[in-house]
C-alpha positions in Angstrom: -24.4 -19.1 -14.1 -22.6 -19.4 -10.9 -25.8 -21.4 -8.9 -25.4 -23.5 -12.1 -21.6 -24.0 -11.4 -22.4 -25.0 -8.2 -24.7 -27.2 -8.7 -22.8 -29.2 -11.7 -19.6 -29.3 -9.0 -21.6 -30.8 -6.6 -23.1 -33.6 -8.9 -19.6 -34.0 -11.0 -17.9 -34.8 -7.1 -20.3 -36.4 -5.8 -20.3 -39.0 -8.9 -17.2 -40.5 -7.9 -17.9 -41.5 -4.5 -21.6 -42.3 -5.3 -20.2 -44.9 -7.8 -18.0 -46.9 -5.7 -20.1 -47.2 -2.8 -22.6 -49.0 -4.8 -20.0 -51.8 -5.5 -18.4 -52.8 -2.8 -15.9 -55.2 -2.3 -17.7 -57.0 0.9 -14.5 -59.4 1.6 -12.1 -56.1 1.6 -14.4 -54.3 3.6 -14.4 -56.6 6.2 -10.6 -57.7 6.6 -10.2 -53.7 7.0 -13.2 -53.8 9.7 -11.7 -53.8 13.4 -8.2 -52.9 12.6 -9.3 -48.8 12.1 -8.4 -48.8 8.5 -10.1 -48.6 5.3 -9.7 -50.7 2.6 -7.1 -51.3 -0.3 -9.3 -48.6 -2.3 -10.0 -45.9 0.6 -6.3 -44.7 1.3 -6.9 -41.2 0.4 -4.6 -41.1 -2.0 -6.7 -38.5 -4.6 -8.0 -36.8 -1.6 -4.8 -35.9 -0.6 -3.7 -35.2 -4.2 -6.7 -32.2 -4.1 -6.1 -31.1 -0.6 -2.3 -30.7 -2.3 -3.9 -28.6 -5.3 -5.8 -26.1 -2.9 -2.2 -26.1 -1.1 -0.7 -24.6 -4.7 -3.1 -22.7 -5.7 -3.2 -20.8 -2.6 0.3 -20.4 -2.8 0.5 -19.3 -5.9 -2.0 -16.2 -5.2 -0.2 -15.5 -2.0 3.2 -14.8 -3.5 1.6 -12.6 -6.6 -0.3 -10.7 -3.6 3.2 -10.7 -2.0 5.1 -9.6 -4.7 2.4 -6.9 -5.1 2.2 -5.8 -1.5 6.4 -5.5 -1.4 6.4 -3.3 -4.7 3.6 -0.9 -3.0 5.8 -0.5 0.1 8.9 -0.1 -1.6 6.4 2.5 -3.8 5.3 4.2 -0.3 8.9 4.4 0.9 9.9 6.5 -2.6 10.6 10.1 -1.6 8.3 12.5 -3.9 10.2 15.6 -3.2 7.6 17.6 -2.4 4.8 17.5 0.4 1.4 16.8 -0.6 -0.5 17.3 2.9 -2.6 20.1 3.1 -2.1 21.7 -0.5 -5.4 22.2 -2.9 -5.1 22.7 -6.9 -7.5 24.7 -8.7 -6.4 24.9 -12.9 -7.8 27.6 -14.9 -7.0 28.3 -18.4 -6.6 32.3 -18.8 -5.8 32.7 -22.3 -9.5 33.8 -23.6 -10.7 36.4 -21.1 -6.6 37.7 -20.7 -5.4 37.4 -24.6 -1.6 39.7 -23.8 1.0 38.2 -21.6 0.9 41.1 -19.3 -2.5 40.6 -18.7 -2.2 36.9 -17.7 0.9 38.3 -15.4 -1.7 40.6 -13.9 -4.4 38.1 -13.3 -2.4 35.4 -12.2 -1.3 37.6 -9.3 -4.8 39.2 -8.7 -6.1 34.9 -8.1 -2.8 34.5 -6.1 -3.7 37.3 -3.4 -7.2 36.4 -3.7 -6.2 33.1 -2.7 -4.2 34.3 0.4 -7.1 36.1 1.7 -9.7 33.0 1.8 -9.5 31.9 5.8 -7.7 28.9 6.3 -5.1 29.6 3.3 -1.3 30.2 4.2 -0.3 30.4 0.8 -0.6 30.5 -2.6 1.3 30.1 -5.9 0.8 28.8 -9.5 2.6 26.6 -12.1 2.3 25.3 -15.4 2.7 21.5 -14.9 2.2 20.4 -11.4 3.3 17.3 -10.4 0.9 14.2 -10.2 -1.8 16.0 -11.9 -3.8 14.4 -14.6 -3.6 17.6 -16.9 -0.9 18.9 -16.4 0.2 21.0 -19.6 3.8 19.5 -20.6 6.2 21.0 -22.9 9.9 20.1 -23.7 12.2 22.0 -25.2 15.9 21.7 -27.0 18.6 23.2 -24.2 22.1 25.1 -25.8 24.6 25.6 -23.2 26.5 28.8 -24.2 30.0 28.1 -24.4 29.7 24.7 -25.8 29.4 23.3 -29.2 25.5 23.7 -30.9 23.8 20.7 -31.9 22.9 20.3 -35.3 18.9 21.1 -36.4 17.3 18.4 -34.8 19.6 16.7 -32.7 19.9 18.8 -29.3 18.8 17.5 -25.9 15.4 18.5 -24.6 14.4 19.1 -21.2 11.1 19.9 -19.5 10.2 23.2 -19.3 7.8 25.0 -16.0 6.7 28.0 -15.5 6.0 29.3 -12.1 5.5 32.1 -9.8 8.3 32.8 -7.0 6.6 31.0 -4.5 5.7 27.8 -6.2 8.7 26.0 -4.5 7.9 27.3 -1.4 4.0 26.7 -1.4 5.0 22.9 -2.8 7.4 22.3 -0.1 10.4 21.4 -2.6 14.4 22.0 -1.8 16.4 24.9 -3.4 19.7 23.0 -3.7 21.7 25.8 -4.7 22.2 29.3 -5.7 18.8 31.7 -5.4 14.8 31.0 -5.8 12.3 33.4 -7.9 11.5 37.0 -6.6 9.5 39.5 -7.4 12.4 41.1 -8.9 12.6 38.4 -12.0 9.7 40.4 -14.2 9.7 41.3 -17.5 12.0 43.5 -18.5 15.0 42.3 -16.0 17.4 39.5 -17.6 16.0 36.6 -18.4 16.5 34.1 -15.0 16.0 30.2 -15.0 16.1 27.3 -12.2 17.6 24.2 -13.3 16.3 20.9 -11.2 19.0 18.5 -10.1 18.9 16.0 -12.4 19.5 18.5 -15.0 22.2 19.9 -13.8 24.1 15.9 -13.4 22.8 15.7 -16.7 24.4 18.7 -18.5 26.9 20.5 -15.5 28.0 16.9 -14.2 30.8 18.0 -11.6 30.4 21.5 -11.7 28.4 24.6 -10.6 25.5 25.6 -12.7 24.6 28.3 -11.1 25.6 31.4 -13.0 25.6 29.2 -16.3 24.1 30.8 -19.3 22.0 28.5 -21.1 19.6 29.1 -24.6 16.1 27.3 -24.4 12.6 28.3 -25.7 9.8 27.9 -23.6 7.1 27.1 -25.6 8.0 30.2 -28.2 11.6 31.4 -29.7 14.8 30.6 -27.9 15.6 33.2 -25.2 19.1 33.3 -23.2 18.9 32.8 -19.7 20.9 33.0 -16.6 20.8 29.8 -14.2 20.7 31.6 -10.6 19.6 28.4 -8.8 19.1 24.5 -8.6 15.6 22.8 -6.8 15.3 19.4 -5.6 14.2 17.1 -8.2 10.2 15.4 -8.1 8.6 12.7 -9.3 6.2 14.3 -12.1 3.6 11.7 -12.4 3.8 9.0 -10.4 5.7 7.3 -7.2 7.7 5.1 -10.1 8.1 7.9 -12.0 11.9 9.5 -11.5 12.7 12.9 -11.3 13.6 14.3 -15.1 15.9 17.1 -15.9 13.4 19.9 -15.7 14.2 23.9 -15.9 11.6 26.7 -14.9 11.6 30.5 -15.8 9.4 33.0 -13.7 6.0 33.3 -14.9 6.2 37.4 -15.1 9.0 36.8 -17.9 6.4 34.4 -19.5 3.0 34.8 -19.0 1.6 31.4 -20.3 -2.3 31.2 -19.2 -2.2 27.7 -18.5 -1.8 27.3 -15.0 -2.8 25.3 -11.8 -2.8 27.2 -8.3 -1.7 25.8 -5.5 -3.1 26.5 -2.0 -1.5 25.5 1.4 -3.4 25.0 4.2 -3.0 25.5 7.4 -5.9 22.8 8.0 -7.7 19.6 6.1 -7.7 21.7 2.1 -10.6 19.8 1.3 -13.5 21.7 2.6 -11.2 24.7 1.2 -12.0 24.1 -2.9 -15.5 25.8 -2.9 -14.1 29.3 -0.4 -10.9 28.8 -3.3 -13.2 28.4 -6.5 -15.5 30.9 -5.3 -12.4 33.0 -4.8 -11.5 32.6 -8.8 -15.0 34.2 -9.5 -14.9 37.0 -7.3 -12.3 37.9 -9.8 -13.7 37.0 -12.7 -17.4 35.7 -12.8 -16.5 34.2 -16.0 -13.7 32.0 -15.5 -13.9 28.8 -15.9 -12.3 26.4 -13.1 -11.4 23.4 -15.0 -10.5 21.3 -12.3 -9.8 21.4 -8.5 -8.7 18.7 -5.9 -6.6 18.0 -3.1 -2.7 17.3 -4.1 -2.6 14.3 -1.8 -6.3 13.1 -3.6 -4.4 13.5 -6.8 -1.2 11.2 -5.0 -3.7 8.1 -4.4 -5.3 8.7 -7.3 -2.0 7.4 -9.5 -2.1 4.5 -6.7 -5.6 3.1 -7.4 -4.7 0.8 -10.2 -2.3 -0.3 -7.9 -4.1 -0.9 -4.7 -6.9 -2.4 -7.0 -4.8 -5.5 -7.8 -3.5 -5.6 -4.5 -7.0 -5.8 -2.9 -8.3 -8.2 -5.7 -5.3 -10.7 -5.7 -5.4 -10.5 -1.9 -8.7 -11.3 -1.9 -8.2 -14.1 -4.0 -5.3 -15.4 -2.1 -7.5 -15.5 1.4 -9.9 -17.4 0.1 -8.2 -19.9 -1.6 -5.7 -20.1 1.7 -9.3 -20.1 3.7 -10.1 -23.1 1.8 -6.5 -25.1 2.0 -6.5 -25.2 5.9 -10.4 -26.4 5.3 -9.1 -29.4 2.7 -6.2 -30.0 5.0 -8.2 -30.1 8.4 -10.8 -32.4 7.1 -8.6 -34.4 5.3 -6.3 -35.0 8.7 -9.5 -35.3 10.9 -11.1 -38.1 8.6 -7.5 -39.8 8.3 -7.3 -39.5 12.5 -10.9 -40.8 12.7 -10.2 -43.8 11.1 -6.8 -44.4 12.8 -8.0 -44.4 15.7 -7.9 -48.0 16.9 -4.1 -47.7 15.9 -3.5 -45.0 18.0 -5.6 -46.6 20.7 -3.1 -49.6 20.5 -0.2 -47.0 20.5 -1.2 -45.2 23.6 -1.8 -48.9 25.3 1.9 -49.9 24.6 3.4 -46.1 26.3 2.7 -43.7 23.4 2.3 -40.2 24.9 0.1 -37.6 23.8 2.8 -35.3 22.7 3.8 -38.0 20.5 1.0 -38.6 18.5 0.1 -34.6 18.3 3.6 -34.7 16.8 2.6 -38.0 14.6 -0.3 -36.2 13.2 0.6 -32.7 13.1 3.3 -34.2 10.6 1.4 -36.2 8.9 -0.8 -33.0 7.6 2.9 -30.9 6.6 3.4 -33.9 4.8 0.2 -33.7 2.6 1.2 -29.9 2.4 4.6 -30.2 0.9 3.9 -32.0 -2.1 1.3 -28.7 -2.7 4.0 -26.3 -1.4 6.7 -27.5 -4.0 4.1 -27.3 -7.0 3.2 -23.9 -5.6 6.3 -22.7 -6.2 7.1 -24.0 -9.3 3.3 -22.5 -10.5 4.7 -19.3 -9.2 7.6 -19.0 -10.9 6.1 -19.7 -14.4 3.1 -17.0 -13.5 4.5 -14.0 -11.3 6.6 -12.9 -14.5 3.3 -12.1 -15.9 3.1 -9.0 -13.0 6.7 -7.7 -14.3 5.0 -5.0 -15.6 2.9 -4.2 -11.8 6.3 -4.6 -9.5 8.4 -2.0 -8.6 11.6 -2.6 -7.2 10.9 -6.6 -6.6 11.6 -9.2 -8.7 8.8 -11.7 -9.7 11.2 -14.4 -8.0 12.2 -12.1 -5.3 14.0 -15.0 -3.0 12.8 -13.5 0.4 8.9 -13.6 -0.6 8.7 -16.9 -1.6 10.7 -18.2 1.0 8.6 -16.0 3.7 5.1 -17.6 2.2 6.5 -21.0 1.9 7.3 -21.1 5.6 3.8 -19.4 6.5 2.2 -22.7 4.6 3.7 -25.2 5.9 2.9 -23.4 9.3 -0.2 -23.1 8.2 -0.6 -26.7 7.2 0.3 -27.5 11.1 -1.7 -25.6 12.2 -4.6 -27.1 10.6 -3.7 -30.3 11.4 -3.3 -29.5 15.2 -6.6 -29.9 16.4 -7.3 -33.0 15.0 -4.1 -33.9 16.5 -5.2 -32.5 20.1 -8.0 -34.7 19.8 -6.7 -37.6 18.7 -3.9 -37.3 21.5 -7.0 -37.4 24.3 -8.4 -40.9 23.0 -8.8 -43.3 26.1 -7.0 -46.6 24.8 -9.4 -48.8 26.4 -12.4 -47.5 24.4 -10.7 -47.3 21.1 -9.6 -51.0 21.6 -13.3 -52.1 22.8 -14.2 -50.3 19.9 -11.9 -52.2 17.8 
């Protein structure tokens, strides 16, 4: 299909030409001869009208690769509140071979030591959603502040709710903001203990301390009343675009849910660490199944590849077709010198300098741009709203992109049209007039 494209472009293009040539108009052809012009029906007119289409379309592809590349940035520069480098996930689901909660308690700190003694491991912890990761188990629950009025059936707030071991927010790198972390202190049997994230407490403690706040929440089973001993930085849960949510987490030896992803850091690369970690998991149980296992940064670009895939592609796209503008707009320019050049023979002769006609030419390529930069625009702003739903934090008429790639054409455009200028400034005027 595509030789066939080819082929039919070549013969549809090469019609045009083909047709006029084999009528020429011998008395026009010959007042133009010796004057380096062409005649009334030669004055480029529809070549410069497609040289001005490649000039739009190019400009159109290089703003939606713009808009694209300034949303990715402004992605990258998004703080995740935690740190990804050197941390490897392994998720197992405990319930079957561990079917009480104290069991799961007990296993889930059996893997975490296990963990701790691989070589290369610094530590280890475990959590029931872990940011970024594509199964993460998710659960929401309705909140009851104690001293306030309760919602009617139905109608209270819910927040996310995490389980976790005390040294989840360690391990993960994330902020305690306030009050007290997990310990091994928080098991079952002491008072019930929760950590609220920070965009829960604005949500529900807005101007005051939560910390030593009583709330009523049930994680995943019958409401249970819990103290709030601290707040933890807030993180983006499943994707750089994704803001933090109000979240709360109760210690996983007050709730021993088996659904859980470990989390290993490294005191090296934690890649070559997921067979020593999963072989870790069977040394404690031959039978457990390790449903998944990856590097947390791994699991970071992974929510970026859509992303960077229409990046790459439109990029791509917009190199090309700007590869095939300055061609149009250099051969247009050198065909349009070539045959101008007994006039700029005759302007030399009477004290043109070269610098002048670099500048003559040079400008008379921007000019073929312009007409191509303007509809370039104007195709932009009708098709970039299309990628509202790719951008992040850029407008599809963000001001400063399309100004930025409008001034990178028309540089472009004289820079294509520069050599031919060059050339055309080092004609002799005696030959181009004897050739005249």
């Amino acid at each position: 299909f595509a030789v066939g494209v080819t082929l039919a472009s070549a013969v549809l293009f090469g019609v045009a030409p083909a047709l006029r040539f084999s009528r020429p108009v011998v008395a026009d052809a010959l007042r133009g001869a010796g004057r380096g012009q062409v005649g009334p029906g030669r004055r480029g007119g529809l070549r410069g009208a497609l040289v001005a289409g490649e000039v739009a379309l190019a400009l159109v592809l290089l703003i939606g690769a713009g808009l694209l590349g300034r949303s990715f940035l402004t992605l990258l520069d998004n703080d995740l509140g935690f740190r990804p480098e050197r941390r490897a996930t392994l998720q197992t689901f405990l319930w079957d071979r561990n079917p009480t909660s104290e069991q799961r308690v007990a296993r889930v700190g059996a893997l975490i030591a296990r963990f701790e003694a691989v070589p290369g491991v610094e530590r280890a912890a475990a959590v029931s959603s872990l940011p970024f990761h594509p199964h993460a188990i998710t659960a929401a629950d309705p909140l009851h502040v104690e001293g306030r009025a309760r919602a009617r059936p139905g109608e209270a707030e819910e927040v996310f709710t995490t389980v976790a071991t005390p040294g989840y927010f360690g391990v993960m790198g994330i902020a305690l903001r306030a009050g007290r972390g997990f310990t091994a202190a928080d098991r079952a049997g002491a008072p019930p203990v929760a950590l609220v994230s920070e965009a829960l407490a604005r949500r529900f403690f807005p101007g005051e301390d939560p910390v030593g706040r009583r709330i009523t929440i049930g994680v995943m089973g019958p409401p249970v009343t819990r103290e709030i001993v601290g707040v933890v930085a807030g993180v983006r849960p499943q994707g750089l675009d994704s803001p933090p949510r109000p979240e709360l987490f109760v210690p996983h030896a007050q709730h021993g849910t088996g659904s859980m992803i470990f989390v290993a850091r490294t005191r090296g690369r934690p890649g070559p660490l997921l067979p020593a970690l999963q072989r870790a998991v069977w040394d404690v149980d031959p039978d457990q199944t390790v449903y998944h296992a990856a590097t947390l940064e791994s699991l970071v670009r992974g929510t970026l590849a859509e992303r960077r895939f229409h990046l790459a592609l439109l990029g791509t796209f917009s190199a090309v077709a700007l590869a095939l503008a300055v061609v149009g707009l250099y051969g247009l320019v050198s065909f349009s010198t070539a045959q101008r050049t007994g006039e700029i023979g005759i302007r030399m002769a009477l004290g043109a300098r070269g610098g002048e006609i670099v500048r003559m030419v040079v400008g008379q390529g921007v000019r073929v741009a312009l007409p191509g930069i303007v509809a370039g625009i104007a195709g932009a702003l009708l098709l970039t709203r299309f990628l509202r739903g790719m951008l992040y934090g850029v407008a599809p008429a963000d001001p400063a992109t399309y100004l930025q790639l409008a001034v990178l054409m028309v540089a472009v455009a004289a820079v294509a049209a520069f050599v031919p200028a060059r050339r055309a400034a080092g004609v002799d005027p005696m030959t181009a007039l004897r050739g005249e």
